[in-house]
C-alpha positions, 0 to 999 in steps of 0.5 A: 500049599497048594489051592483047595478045589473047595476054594475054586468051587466058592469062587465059581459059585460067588461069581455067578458066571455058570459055566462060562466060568471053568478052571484048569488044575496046574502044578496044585493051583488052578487057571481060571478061564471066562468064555477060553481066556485066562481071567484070574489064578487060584493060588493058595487059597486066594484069588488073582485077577490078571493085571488090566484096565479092569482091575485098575479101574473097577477096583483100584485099591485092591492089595497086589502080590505075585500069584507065585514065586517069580511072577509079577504082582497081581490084584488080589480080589479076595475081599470081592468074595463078599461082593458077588456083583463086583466080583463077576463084572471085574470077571466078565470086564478083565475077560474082554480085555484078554486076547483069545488063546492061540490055536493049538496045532495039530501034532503031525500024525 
């Protein structure tokens, strides 16, 4: 089953972040990126935290699970929908944990 764009839209909005906050549709889920890195999946309708010292430390006991077949488990934050505060500052804290993207090279022309 794959993520609503309703689900992506909640969860942007309870973050609060604007749009520093932006989503890229893959394979019918979503990558959720903060200021260009990746911080977070939207994955059948739930909310995956990348795996950091933020998660650990700002929300321990948050339950793990894999975001998709395959992949290791990952905080799932979905009980942080009803904590708006919570959620943006394990948002902003996990995105200055992350590495910046590799720039993309140029397809030679």
């Amino acid at each position: 089953m794959g993520t609503e764009q309703s689900f992506v839209d909640y969860v942007a909005e309870v973050a609060g972040l604007g749009s520093r906050l932006t989503r890229k549709k893959m394979f019918g889920e979503y990558a959720l990126y903060l200021d260009g890195k990746v911080v977070a999946f939207a994955c059948d309708n739930s909310l995956y935290i990348k795996p950091s010292k933020a998660a650990t430390t700002l929300a321990p006991d948050l339950p793990q699970g894999p975001p998709y077949p395959g992949a290791k488990d990952y905080p799932v934050a979905d009980e942080l929908l009803d904590d708006p505060p919570a959620l943006r500052r394990l948002i902003e804290d996990t995105a200055a944990l992350m590495p910046l993207p590799k720039p993309k090279k140029n397809p030679k022309q």
